[in-house]
TIMIPA-157680 format. One record per residue: x, y, z of N, C-alpha, C, O in turn; residue in three letters. Coordinates in steps of 0.02 Angstrom, whole numbers, padded with zeros to 5 digits, always signed. Example, Ala and Ser with C-alpha at 12.3 -4.5 7.8 and 13.67 -1.06 7.14 Angstrom:
residues 2
+00660-00284+00390+00615-00225+00390+00660-00165+00390+00712-00166+00423Ala +00642-00112+00354+00684-00053+00357+00645+00002+00394+00670+00057+00402Ser 
***
This chain:
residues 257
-01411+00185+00304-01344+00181+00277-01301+00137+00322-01300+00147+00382Unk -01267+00089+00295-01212+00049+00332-01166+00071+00351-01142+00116+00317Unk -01134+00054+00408-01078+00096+00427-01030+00090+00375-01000+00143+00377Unk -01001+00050+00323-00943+00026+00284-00973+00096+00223-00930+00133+00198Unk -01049+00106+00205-01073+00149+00162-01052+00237+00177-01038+00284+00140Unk -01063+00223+00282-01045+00295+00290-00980+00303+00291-00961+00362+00290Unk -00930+00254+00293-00864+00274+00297-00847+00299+00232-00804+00342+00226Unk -00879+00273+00181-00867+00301+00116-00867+00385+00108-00824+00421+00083Unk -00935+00401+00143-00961+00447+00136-00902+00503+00176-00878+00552+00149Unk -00891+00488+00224-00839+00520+00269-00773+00549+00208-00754+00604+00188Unk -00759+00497+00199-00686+00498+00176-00708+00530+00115-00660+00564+00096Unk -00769+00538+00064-00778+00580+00013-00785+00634+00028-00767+00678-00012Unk -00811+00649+00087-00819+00730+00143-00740+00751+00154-00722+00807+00139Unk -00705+00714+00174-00648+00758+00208-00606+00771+00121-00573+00820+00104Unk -00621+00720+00087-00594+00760+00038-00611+00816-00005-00583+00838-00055Unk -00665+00836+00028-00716+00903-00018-00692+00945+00029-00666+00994+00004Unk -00692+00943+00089-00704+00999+00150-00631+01005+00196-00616+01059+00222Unk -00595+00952+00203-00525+00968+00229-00472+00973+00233-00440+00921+00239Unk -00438+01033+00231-00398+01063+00187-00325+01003+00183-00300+00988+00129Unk -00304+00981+00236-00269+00924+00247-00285+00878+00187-00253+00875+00134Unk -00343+00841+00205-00372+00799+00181-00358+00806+00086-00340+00761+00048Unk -00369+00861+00076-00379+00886+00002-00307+00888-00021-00291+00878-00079Unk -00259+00901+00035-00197+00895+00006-00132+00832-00017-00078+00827-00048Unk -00172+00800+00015-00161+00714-00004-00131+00691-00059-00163+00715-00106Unk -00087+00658-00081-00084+00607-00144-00075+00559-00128-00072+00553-00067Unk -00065+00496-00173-00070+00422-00184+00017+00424-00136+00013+00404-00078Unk +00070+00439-00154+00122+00459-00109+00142+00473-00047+00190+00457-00012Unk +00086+00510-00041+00092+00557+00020+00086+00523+00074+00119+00532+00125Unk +00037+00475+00063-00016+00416+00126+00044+00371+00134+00043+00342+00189Unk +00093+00357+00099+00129+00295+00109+00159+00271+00186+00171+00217+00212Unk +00162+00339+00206+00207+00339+00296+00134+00348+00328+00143+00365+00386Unk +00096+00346+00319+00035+00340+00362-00006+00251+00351-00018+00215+00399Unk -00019+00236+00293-00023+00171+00288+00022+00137+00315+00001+00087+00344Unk +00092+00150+00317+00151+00114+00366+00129+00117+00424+00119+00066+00456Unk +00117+00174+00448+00122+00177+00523+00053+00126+00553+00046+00082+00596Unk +00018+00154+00512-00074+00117+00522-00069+00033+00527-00097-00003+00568Unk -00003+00003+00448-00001-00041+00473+00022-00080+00532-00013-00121+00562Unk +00092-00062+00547+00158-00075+00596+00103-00056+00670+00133-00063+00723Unk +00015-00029+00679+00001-00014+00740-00056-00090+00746-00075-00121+00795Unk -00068-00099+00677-00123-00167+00664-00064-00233+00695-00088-00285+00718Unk -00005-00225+00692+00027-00271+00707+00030-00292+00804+00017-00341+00840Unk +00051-00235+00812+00069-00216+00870+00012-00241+00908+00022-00277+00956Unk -00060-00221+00885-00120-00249+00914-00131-00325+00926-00155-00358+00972Unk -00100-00339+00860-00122-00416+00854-00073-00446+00927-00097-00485+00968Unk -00025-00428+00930+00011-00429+00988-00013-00449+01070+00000-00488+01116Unk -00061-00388+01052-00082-00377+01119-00177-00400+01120-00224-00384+01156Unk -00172-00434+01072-00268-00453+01087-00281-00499+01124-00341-00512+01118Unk -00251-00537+01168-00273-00559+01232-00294-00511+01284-00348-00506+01313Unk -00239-00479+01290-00245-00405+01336-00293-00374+01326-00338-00373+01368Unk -00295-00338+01268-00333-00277+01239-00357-00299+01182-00338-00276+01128Unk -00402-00346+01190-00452-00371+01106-00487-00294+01103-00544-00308+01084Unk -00486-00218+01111-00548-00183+01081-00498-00146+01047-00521-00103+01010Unk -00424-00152+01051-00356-00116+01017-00344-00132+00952-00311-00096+00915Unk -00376-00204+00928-00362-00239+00870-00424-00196+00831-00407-00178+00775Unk -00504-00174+00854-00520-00160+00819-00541-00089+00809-00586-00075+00770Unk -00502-00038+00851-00491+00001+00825-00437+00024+00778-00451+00058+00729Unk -00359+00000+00797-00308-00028+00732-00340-00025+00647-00325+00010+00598Unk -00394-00085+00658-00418-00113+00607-00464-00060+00560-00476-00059+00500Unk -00486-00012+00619-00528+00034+00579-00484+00083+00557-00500+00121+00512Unk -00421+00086+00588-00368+00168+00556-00359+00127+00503-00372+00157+00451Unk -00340+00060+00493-00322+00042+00423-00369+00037+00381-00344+00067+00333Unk -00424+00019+00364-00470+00019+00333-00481+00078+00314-00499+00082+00255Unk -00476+00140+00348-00494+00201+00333-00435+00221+00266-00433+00258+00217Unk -00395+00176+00299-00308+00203+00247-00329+00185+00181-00307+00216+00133Unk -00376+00128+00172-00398+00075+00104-00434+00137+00076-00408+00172+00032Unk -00498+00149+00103-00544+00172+00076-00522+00255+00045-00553+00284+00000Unk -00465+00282+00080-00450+00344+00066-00387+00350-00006-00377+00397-00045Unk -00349+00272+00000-00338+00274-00072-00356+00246-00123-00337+00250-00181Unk -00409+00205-00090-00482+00189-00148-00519+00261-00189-00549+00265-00243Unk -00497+00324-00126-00570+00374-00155-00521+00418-00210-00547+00447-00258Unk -00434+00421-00195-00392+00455-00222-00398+00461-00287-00413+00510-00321Unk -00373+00355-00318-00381+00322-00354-00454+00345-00387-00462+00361-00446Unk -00477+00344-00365-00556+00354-00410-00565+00427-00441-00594+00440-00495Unk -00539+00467-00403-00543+00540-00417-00504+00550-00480-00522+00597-00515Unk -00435+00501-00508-00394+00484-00540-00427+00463-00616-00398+00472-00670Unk -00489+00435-00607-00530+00391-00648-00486+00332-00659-00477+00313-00717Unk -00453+00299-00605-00422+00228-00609-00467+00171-00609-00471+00127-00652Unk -00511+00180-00538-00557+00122-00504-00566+00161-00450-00538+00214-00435Unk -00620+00119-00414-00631+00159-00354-00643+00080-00290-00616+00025-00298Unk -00685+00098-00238-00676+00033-00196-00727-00002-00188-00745-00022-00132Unk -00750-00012-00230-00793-00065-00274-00767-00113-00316-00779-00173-00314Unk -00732-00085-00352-00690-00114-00424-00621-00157-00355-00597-00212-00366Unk -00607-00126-00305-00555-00157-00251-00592-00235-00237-00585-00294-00253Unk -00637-00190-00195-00692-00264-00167-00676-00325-00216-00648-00379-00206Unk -00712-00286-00294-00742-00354-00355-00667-00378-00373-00665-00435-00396Unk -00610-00347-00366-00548-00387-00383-00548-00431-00344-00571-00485-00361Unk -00516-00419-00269-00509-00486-00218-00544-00523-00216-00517-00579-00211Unk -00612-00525-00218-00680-00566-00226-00644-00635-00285-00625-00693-00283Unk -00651-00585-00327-00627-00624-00399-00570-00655-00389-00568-00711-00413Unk -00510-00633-00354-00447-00670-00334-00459-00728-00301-00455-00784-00327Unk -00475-00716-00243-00502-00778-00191-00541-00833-00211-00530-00890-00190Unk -00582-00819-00248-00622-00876-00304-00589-00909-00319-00574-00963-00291Unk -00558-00873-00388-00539-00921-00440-00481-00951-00379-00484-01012-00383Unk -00437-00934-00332-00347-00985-00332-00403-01032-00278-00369-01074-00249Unk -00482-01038-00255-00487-01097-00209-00557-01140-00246-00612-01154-00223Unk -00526-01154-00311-00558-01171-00322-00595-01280-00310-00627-01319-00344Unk -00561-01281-00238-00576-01323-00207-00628-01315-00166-00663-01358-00140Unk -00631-01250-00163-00701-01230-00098-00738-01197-00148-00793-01187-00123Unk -00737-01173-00209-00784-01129-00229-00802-01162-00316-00842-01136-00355Unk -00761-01221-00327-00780-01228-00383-00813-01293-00395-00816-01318-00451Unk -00845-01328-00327-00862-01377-00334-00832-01457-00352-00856-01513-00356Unk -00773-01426-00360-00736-01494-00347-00702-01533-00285-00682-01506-00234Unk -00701-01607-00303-00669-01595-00248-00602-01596-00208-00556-01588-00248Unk -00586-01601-00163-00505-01559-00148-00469-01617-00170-00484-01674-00153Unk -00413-01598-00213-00371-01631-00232-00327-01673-00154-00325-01635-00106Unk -00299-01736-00143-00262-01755-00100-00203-01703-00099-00200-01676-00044Unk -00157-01682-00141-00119-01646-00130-00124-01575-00088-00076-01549-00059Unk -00201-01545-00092-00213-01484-00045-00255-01508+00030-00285-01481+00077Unk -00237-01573+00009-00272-01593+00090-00248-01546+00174-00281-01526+00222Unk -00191-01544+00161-00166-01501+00214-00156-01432+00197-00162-01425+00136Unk -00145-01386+00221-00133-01312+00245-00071-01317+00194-00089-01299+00138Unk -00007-01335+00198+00027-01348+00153+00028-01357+00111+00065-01321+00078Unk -00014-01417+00071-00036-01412+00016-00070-01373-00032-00061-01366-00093Unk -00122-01342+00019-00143-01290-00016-00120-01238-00027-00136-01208-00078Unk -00080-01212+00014-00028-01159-00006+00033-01172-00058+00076-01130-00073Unk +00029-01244-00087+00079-01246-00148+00034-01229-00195+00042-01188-00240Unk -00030-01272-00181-00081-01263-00244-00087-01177-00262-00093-01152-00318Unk -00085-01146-00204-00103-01065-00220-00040-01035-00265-00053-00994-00310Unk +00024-01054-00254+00081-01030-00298+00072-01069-00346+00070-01030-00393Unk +00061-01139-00376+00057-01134-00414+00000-01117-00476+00006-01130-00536Unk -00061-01080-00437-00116-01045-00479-00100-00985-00495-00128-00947-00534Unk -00045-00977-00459-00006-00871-00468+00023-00888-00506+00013-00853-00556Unk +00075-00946-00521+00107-00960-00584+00091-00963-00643+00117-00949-00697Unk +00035-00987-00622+00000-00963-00717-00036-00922-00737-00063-00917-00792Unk -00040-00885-00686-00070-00822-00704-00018-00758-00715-00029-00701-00736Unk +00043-00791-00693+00110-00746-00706+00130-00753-00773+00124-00806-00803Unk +00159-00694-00802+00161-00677-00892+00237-00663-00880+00257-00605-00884Unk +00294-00734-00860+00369-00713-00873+00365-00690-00810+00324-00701-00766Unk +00429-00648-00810+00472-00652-00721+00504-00726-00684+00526-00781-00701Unk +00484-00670-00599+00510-00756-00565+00464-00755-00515+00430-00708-00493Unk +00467-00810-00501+00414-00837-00438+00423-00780-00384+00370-00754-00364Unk +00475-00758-00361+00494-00732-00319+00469-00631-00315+00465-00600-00262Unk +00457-00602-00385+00447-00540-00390+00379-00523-00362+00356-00466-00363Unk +00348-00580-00335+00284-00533-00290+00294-00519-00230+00258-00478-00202Unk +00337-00544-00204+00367-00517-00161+00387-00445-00139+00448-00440-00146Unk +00357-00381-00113+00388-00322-00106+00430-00309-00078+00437-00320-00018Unk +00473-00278-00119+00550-00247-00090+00534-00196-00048+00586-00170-00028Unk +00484-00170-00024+00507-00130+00060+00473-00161+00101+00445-00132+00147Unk +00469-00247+00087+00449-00250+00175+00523-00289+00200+00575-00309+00176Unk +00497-00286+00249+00565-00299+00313+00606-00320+00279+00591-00342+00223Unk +00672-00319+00303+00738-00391+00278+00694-00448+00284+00659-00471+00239Unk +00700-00472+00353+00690-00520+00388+00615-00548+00361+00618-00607+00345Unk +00553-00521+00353+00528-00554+00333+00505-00569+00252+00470-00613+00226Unk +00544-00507+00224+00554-00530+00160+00601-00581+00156+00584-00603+00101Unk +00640-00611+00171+00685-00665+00176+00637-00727+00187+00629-00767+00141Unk +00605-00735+00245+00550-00767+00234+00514-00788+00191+00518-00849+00182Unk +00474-00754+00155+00433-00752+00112+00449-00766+00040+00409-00786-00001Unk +00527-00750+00028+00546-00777-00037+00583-00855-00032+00592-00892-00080Unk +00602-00869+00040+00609-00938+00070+00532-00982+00047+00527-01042+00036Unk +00495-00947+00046+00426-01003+00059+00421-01002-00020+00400-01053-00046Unk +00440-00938-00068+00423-00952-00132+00451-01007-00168+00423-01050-00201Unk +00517-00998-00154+00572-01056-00200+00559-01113-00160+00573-01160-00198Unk +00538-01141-00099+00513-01183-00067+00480-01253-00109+00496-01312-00116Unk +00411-01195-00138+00376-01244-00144+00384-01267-00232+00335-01289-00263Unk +00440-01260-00258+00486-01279-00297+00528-01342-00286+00558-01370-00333Unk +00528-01359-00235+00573-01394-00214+00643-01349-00196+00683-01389-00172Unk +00668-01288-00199+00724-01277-00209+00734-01253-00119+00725-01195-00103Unk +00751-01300-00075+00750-01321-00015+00793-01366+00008+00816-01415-00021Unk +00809-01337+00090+00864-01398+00112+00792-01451+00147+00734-01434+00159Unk +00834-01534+00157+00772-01565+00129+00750-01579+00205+00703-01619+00207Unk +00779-01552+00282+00759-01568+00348+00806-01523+00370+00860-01503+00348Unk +00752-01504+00449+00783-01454+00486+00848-01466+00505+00872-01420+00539Unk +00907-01542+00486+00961-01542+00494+01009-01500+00450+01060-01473+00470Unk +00984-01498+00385+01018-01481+00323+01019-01397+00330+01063-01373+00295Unk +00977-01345+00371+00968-01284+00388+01020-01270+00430+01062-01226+00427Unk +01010-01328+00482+01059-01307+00540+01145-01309+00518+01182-01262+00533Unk +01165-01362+00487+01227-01364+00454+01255-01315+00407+01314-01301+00394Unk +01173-01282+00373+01196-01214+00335+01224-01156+00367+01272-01123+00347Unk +01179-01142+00433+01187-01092+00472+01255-01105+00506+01289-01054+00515Unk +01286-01174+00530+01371-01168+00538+01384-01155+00473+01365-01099+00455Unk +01400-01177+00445+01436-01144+00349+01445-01084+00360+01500-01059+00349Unk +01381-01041+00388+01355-00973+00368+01416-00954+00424+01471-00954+00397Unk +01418-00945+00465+01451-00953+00552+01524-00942+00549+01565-00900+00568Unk +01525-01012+00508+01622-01026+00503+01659-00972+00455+01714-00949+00469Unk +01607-00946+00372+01616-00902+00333+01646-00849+00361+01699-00822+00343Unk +01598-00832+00420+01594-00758+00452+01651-00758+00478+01696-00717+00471Unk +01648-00818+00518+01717-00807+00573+01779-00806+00515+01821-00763+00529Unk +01788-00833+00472+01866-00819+00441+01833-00740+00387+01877-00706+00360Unk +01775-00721+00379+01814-00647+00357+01828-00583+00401+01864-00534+00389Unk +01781-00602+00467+01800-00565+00523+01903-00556+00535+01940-00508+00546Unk +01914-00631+00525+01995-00645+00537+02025-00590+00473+02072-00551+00483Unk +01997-00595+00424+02050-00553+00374+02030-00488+00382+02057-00450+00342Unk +01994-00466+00417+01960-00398+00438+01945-00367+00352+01987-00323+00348Unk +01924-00368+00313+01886-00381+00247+01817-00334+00270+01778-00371+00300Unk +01788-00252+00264+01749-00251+00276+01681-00273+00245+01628-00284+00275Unk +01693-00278+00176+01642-00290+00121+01614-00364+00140+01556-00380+00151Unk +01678-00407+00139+01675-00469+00147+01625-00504+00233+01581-00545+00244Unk +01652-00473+00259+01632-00484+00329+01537-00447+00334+01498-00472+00374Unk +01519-00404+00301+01447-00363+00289+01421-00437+00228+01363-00457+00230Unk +01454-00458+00196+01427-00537+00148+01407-00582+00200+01355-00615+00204Unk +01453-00579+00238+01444-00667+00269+01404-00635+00327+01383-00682+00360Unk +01384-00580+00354+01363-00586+00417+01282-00575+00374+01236-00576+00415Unk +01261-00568+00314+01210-00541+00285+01170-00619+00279+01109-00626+00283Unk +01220-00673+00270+01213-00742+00239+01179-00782+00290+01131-00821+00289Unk +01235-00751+00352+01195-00786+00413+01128-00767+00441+01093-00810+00469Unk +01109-00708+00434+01049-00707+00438+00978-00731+00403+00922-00744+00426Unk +01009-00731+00322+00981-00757+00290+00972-00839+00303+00916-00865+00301Unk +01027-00873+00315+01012-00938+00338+00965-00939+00400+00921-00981+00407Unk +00978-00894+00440+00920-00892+00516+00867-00885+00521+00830-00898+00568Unk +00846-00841+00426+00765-00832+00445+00752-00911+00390+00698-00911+00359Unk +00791-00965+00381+00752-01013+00353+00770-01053+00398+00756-01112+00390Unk +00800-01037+00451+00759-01099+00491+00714-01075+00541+00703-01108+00591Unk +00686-01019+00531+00622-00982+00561+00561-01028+00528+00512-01048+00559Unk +00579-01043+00444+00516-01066+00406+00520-01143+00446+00469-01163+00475Unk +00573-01178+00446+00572-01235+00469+00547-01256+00540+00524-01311+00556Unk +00556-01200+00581+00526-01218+00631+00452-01206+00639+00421-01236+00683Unk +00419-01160+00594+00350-01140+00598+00344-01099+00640+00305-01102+00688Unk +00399-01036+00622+00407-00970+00662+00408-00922+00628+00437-00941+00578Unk +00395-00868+00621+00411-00836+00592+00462-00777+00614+00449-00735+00658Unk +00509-00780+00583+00593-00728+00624+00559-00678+00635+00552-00670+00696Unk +00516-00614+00585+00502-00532+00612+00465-00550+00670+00487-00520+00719Unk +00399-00602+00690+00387-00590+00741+00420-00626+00822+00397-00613+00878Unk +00468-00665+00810+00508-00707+00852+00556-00640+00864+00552-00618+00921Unk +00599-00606+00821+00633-00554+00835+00590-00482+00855+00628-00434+00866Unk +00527-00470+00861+00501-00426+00887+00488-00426+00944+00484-00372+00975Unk +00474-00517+00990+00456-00537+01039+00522-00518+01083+00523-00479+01131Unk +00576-00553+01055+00643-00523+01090+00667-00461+01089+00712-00442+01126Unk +00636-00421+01044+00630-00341+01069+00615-00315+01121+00636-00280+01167Unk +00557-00348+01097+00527-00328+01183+00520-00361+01244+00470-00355+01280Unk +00573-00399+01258+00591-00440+01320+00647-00418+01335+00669-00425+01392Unk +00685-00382+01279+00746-00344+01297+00728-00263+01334+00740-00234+01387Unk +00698-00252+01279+00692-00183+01304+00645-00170+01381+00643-00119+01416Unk +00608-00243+01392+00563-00246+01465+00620-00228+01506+00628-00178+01541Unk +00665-00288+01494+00738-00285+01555+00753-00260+01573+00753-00251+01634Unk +00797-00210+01498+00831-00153+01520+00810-00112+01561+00843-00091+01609Unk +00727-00089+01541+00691-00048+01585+00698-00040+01663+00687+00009+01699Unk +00720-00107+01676+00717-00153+01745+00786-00137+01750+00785-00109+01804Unk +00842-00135+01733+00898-00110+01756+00910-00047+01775+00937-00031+01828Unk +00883+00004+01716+00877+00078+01731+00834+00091+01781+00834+00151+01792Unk +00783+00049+01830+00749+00070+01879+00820+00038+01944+00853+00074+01981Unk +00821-00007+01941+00883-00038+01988+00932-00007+02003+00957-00009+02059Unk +00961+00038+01941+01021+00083+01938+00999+00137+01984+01031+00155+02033Unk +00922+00168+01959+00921+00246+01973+00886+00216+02058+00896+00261+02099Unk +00861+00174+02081+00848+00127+02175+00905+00147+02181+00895+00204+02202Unk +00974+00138+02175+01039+00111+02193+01048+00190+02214+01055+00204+02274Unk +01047+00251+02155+01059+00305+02170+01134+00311+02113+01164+00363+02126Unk +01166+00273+02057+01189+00240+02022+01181+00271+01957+01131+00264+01921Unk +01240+00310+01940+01217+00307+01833+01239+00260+01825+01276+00236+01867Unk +01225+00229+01772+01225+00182+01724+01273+00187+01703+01301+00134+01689Unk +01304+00247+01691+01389+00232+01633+01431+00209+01689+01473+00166+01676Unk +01424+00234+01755+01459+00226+01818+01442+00156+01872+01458+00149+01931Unk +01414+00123+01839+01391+00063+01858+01432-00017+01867+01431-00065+01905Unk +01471+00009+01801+01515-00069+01798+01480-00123+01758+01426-00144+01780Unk +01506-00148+01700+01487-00206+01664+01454-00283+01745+01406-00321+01743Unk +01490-00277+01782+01476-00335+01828+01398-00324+01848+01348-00361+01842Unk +01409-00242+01881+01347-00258+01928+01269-00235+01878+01210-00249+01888Unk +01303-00195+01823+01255-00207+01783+01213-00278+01750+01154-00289+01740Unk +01279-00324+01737+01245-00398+01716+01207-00431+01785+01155-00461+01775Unk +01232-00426+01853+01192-00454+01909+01112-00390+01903+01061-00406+01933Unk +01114-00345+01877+01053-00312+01883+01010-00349+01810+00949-00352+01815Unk +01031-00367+01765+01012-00397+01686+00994-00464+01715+00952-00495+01683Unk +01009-00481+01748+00985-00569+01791+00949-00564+01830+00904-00605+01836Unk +00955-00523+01860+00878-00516+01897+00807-00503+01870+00751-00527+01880Unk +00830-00460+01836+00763-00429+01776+00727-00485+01744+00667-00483+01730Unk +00783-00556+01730+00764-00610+01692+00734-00675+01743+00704-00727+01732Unk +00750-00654+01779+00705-00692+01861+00643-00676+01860+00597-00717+01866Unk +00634-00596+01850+00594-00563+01866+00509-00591+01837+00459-00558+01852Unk 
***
């Protein structure tokens, strides 16, 4: 038996035999697939460091697949076979430069290109809507902002150089600053919503992506701070009793550090 065969087998066991396990729904898993994913991330993070973190990550998630593959099946929906033969079938047919024997159009010559060619093979396989509704509404702001940036993109519906982004983001800037002035709370939650939105497209423009550029500065912040609260509590020093000054000469050092 293959290990991918015994994991099957597992996950059909804990649902016969554990009482947890048995109490499960398609629902229930949703904050555990979150968490499973948000830890696959975190890995990818750290696989220079710890390449054996990515693939254990990889196996809590996989386990997350196969356990609402077995749910689903118990359901008489599909099971994770019918999963497999979908993506299989997906991946085919949108490359069909690598798999259909033709050959690559000049337009998918680049990475770019081919990623227009892929929206526009979802486009016709889309029945009405908008380009934009595959997109899921609970992932991040920030990188859902992203991601519906790259949809209308390859539309043309784009500023046409990283100058035309940057001039948006003052627009976005100057907005803020005069509804901040009329103290407007609604108004001022618009424009400060706008500017971000302008910030994660010039994330696309730079070939960054904002959730993980803003995760990186998470955690260069939160390293610091760490580094201040050790400086404070050396000193013998609370922190509320510290002083904006000698706290920022302790925040500069940290960044030396």
């Amino acid at each position: 038996m293959s290990s991918v065969e015994e994991l099957r087998s597992v996950v059909a066991k804990l649902r016969a035999e554990c009482p947890w396990d048995r109490a499960q729904d398609l629902l229930s898993m949703r904050p555990y697939l979150l968490e499973e994913t948000h830890e696959v991330l975190d890995a990818l993070g750290a696989f220079e460091s710890e390449p054996g973190k990515l693939r254990e990550e990889l196996g809590d998630l996989l386990f997350q697949v196969y356990f609402l593959a077995r749910l689903a099946e118990e359901q008489g929906a599909f099971d994770i076979e019918a999963v497999a033969e979908g993506i299989v079938t997906k991946m085919v047919e949108r490359h069909p430069h690598v798999y259909g024997g033709l050959e690559r159009p000049e337009a998918e010559a680049t990475a770019a290109g081919t990623i227009g060619a892929w929206e526009a093979r979802k486009a016709l396989r889309r029945k009405g809507g908008s380009r934009v509704d595959g997109v899921p509404g609970s992932l991040p702001a920030l990188l859902r902002a992203h991601r519906v940036g790259e949809k209308v993109a390859h539309v043309g519906f784009d500023w046409p150089d990283l100058a035309g982004v940057l001039a948006k983001i003052d627009e976005e800037r100057a907005e803020l600053e005069e509804a901040i002035a009329s103290g407007d709370a609604a108004a001022i939650r618009h424009e400060y919503g706008d500017v971000l939105l302008a910030t994660a497209s010039l994330g696309r423009f730079l070939g960054i992506a904002g959730e993980d550029a803003l995760r990186e500065a998470n955690a260069r912040f939160e390293g610091r701070f760490r580094k201040v609260e050790a400086a404070a509590a050396a000193a013998g020093v609370a922190m509320e009793a510290a002083g904006l000054d000698r706290l920022e000469a302790w925040w500069q050092e940290a960044k030396r550090a």
